[in-house]
N, C-alpha and C positions, 0 to 999 in steps of 0.2 A: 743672768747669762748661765746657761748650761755647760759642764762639766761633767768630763766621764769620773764615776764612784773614785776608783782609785787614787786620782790626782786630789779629789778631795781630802780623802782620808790622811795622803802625805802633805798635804796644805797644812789642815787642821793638827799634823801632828799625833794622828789617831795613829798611825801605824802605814808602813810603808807602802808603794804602788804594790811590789812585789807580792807583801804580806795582805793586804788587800785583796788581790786576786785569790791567794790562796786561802783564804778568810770567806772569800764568796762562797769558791768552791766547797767549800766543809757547811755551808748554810752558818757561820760564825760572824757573820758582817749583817746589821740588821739597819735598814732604811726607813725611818719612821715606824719603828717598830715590826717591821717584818722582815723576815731575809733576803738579802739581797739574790738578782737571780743572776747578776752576771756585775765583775767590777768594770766592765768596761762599759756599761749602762751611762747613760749623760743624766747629769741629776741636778737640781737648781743648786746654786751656791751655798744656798741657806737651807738647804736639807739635811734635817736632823740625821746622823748619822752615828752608830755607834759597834761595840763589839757584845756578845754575850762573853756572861762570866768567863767557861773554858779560854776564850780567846782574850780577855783583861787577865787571867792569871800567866796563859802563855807570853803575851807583853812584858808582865811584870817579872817573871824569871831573867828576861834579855839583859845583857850587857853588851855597854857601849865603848870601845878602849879607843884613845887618840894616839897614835905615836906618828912623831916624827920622824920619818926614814933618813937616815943618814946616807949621803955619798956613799956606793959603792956596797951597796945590800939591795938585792931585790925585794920588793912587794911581793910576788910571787914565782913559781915555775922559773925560777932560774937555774942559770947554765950551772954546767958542774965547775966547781972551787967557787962560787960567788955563795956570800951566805944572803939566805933570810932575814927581811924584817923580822916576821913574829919569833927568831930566835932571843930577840932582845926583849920581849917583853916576860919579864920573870920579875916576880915582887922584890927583888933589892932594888929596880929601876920606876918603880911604883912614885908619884909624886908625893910628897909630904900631905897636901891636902886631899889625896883618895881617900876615904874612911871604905870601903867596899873590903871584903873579903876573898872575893874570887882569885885565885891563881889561874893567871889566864893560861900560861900550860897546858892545864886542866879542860879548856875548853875546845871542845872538839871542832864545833864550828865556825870556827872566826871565818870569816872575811874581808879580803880587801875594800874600799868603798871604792878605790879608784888604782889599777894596776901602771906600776911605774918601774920602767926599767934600772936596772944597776945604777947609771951614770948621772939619774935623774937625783937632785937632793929632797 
């Protein structure tokens, strides 16, 4: 059964629909050994899929941080006096079993994976 590239890619775990698309567009996404010409291409399930180096090193810099939004802080774009999630992620709040180094502070582009307002826990 066919499948467009990208759903693949986030299937398998290669790298996201998103990251997929922009992986095509750079010719960084390669389909049986060539580059892909578009992630939105339908491609059999069991197509070999993979990324060139540049795009496996871009992967490998990524981080991935879980936090649990507490009552009463917004995920993002909130109102004025409601604080931010990501003010809470500063390495004193770091799990015991992180071993990573990253101060996530530090990281300019974080994202929400899913936007949830103040009231939501």
């Amino acid at each position: 059964m066919a499948e467009r590239l990208s759903s693949l890619c986030a299937r398998i775990g290669l790298c996201s629909r998103n990251e997929a698309t922009r992986f095509a567009r750079l010719g960084l996404l390669l389909v049986d050994g060539a580059p892909a010409k578009s992630a939105a291409a339908l491609v059999a399930a069991d197509t070999s899929v993979s990324l060139v180096e540049r795009a496996q090193r871009m992967q490998a810099s990524k981080v991935t941080i879980m936090l649990n939004k507490p009552l009463h802080y917004a995920s993002c774009r909130a109102p004025p006096g409601v604080p931010l999630a990501r003010k809470l992620l500063v390495p004193e709040n770091r799990a015991n079993a992180c071993h990573t180094k990253h101060d996530p502070r530090q990281l300019s582009k974080l994202d929400a994976a899913d936007v949830l307002d103040e009231s939501t826990p």
